[in-house]
Residue, then its C-alpha position, 0 to 999 in steps of 0.5 A: x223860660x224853656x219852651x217845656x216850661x211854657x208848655x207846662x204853664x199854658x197846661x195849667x192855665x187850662x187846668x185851674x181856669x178853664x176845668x177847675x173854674x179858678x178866677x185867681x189863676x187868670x191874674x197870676x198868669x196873664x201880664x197886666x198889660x196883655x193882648x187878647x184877640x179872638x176869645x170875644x166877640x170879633x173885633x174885641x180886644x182883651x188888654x188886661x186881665x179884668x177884661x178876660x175875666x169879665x169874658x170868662x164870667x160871661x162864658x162860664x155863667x152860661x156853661x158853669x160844667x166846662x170841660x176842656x181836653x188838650x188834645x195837642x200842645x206844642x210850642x217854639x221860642x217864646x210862644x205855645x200852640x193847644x189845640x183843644x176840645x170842649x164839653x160842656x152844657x147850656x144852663x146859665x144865660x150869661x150870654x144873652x140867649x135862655x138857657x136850652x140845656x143842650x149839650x155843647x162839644x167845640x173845637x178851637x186853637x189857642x197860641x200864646x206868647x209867653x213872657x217871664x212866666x206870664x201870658x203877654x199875647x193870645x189868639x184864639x180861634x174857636x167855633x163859636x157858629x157851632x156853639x150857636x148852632x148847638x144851642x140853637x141860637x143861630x136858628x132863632x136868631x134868623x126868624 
């Protein structure tokens, strides 16, 4: 595939998955034998897509309203770099913490190394201490 065209994938894969909430998209676009690194909790690897949903499940049933915005998406060879922001609200508790109903707005970067069309490595480093600070998790937790 042309870099345009793995650009244009990982656009979609935001798209579907991340805003429209589309499990399916996940299977169709990661390979069954992927490697995830820094989308869970550090040291957690993702090594196939059951893995990355069980991930996604946990991080959408806490904030069911995800957004993400593209703010730049760039890529060279066979791999892809988004740069990305999300906005989104605390309503579920699929993480472990009760729901606090605050409003959630984070950063991250995503690469990805594409493969025949499928997601064959990702590393994502996002701000999961803001997160926590936001919704209040890392205050509570330190009492």
């Amino acid at each position: 595939m042309s870099v345009e065209e793995n650009i244009a994938l990982m656009r979609r894969w935001f798209k579907e998955v991340w805003n429209e909430g589309r499990v399916q998209t996940i299977y169709k676009l990661l390979s069954e034998d992927v490697i995830g690194v820094g989308q869970d909790v550090p040291g957690v690897e993702i090594h196939k897509p059951s893995d990355f949903v069980t991930f996604y499940n946990r991080l959408r049933g806490a904030f069911p309203d995800m957004k993400i915005a593209i703010e730049d998406a760039f890529g060279a060879g066979d791999k892809v770099a988004v740069r990305w922001s999300a906005a989104m609200t605390h309503t579920g508790d699929h993480l472990g913490i009760p729901a606090s109903n605050r409003k959630v707005w984070i950063t991250g970067i995503t690469i990805a190394r594409i493969e025949n069309g499928k997601i064959v490595q990702g590393w994502d480093s996002w701000d999961q201490l803001s997160l926590m600070q936001q919704i209040s998790a890392a205050a509570a937790s330190a009492r």
